[in-house]
N, C-alpha and C positions, 0 to 999 in steps of 0.2 A: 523572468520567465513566467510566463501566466497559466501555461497549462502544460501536461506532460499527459503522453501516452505509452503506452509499455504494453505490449505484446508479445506472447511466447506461444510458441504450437505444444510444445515437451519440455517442462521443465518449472519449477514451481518462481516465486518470487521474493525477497524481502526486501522492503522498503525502510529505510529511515527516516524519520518526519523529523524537521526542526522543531524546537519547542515552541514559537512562535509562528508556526505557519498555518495561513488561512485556508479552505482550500475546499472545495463540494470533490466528492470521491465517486467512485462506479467503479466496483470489483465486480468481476467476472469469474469462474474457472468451470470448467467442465466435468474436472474429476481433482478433485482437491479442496482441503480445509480454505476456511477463510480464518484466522486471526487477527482483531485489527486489537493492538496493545495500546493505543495513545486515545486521551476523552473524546469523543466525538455524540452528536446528534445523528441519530437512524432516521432514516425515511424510507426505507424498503428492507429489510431482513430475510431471504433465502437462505438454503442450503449451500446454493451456488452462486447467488449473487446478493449483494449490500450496498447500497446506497445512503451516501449518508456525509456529514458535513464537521469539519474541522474550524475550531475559531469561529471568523468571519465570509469563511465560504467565497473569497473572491480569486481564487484560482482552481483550477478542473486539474483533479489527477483522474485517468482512466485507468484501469490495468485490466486484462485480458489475460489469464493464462488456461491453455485447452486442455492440459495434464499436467498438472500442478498444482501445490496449496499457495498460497499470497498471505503472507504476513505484514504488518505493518506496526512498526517497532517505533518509541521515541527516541531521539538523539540521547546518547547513553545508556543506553538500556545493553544489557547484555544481549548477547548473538547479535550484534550489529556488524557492520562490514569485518572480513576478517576470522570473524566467531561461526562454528558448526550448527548450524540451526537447521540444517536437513533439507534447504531448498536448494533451488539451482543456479538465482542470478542473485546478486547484492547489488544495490544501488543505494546512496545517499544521497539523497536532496540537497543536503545543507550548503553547498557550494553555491548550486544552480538557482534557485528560488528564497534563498534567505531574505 
């Protein structure tokens, strides 16, 4: 998978990064935190939106959430799928894009 998009009207996000994954990002939310927990390179820093680049940068994650925070957690890190982290969807990568 090369790229992924995730969108939410109501409802915040956490993502799992594999530990090895490349990836150019664009977080969004409208009314909510952004946390990105895994190293990355910034190239834009808002309130509300981050822009910014994983590893080698050769795959596009988007996310969009309109009321919601968006976390973004590495593979094993605690609050990962399953764990209370106070948002509203989970999603792991590591299947899909490893």
């Amino acid at each position: 998978m090369e790229s992924v998009d995730i969108d939410t009207g109501s409802g915040g996000i956490t993502l799992v990064i594999p530990a090895k994954l490349g990836a150019e990002f664009d977080v969004e939310t409208g009314s909510g935190g952004i946390r990105i927990d895994v190293p990355h390179q910034a190239f834009e820093i808002e309130r509300d939106h981050v822009r910014a680049r994983i590893g080698d940068g050769r795959r596009s994650i988007r996310i969009d959430s309109g009321s919601g925070g968006v976390r973004l957690l590495p593979r094993g890190a605690s609050g990962g799928p399953g764990a209370r982290v106070g948002f509203g969807v989970g999603m792991s990568l590591a299947p899909a894009i490893e």
